[in-house]
N, C-alpha and C positions, 0 to 999 in steps of 0.2 A: 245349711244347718239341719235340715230335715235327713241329709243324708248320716251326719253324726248319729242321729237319734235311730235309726232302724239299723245303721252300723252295730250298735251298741242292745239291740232287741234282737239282733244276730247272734251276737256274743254268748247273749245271756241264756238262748235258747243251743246255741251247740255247746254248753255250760252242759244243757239238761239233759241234751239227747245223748251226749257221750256217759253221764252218770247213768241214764238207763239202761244203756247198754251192754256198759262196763258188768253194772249190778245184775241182769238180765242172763248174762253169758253165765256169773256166779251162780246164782240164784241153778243154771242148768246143769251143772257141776254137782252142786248138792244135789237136784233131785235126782239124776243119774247116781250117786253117791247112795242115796236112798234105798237104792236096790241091794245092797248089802248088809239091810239091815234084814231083823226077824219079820214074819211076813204082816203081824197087826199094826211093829211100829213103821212098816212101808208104805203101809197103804195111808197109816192117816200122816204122815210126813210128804208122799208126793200129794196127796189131795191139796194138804197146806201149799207146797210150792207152784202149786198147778192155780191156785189161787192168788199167790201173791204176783206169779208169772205173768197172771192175764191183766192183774189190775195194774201193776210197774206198765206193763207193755202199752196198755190202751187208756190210760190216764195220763202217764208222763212220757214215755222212749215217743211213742209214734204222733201224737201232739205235739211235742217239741223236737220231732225228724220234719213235720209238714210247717212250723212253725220258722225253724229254720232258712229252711228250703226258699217259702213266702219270704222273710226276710232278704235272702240274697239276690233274688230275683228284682225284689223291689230297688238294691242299692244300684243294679245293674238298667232298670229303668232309669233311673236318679240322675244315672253316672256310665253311659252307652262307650263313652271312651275309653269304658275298664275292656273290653271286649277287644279292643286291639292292643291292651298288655298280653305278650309271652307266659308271665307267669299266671295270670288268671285261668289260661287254658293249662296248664299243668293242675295248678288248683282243683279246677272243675271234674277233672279227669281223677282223681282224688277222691274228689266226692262225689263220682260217681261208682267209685269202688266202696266208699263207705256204706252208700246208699243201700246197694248190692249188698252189704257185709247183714245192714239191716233188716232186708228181707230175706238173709238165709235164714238170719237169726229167728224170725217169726216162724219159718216154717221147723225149724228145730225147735220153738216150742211147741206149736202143733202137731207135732212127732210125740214129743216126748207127754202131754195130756193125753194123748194115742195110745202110752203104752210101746212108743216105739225108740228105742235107745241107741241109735246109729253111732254114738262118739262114745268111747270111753273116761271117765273125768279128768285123764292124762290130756287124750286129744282135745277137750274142749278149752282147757287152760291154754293149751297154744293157740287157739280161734281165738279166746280172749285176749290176747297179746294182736292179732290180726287187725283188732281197734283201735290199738296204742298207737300201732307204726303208721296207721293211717293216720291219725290225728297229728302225731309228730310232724311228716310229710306235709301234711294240711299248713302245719302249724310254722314252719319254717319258710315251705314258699311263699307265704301271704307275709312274713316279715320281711323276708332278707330279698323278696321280691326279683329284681333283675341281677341287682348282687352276686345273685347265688350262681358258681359252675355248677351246671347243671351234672357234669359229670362228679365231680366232687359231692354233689350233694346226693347222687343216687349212690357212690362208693358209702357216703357214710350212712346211707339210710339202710344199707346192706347190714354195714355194720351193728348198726344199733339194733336192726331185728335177729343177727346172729346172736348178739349179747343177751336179749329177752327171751330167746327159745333156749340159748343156755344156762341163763338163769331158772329157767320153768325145769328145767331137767334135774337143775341139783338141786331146787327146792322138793323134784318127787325123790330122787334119790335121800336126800336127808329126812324127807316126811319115814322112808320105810325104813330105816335105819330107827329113828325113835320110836316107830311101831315094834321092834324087834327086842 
């Protein structure tokens, strides 16, 4: 019973850390986006994202990334025979890329509070897509568990991320088309 209940405090908290992150990557978007503005309304528009950046990040994304993390670990104390299912080590490997995704993220906010703009708001919209296919991934092997062809499931997880970086392309082609 105990393992439903931190099962379900897992949930709720990769609930939270992928909304901050998701929100996070946006939030870098815009302020990178900022720079095209005139230079009074730039400065007090990244101050503001530089602020709500820091408080999203160290209130909610990295709280509920450690919050997480505590969870799974615990289920995996709980329940030691998850550790010789197949699919848990696809999982893990998973989120160990997400984790990764999470502190590029942090240092691309410390970049950009810096003053420093390494991605253009083209490129970051695809890094936020880089979340999605993770959790997707995430989100299918912990269902469909052994079920899944592994090769079937990497063809279609190809696919799914070719469709999302094609979709990101005609949403900027259609963004400049209504600019015009």
């Amino acid at each position: 019973m105990a393992y439903l209940y931190v099962q379900a405090v897992h949930i709720i908290f990769v609930v939270s850390w992928m909304a901050g992150l998701f929100y996070s990557v946006r939030l870098f978007i815009y302020h990178t986006e900022a720079n095209d503005k005139p230079e009074q309304e730039r400065l007090i528009l990244q101050r503001e994202y530089e602020k709500i950046e820091h408080k999203l990040w160290h209130i909610i994304t990295t709280p509920a990334m450690v919050l997480t993390v505590a969870a799974g670990v615990t289920m995996i104390v709980l329940r030691p025979g998850l550790l010789q299912m197949p699919w848990l080590h696809v999982k893990l490997a998973f989120v160990i890329g997400l984790l990764a995704y999470h502190f590029i993220c942090q240092r691309m906010m410390n970049q950009l509070k810096n003053g420093v703009f390494k991605l253009s708001s083209f490129k970051l919209r695809l890094w936020n897509e880089v979340a999605t296919i993770l959790l997707v991934a995430i989100v299918f092997t912990v269902v469909l568990k052994s079920a899944v062809d592994w090769l079937y499931g990497l063809i279609g997880l190809l696919l799914f991320s070719t469709v999302i970086m094609m979709a990101v392309k005609w949403y900027k082609s259609y963004r400049k088309k209504r600019e015009h």
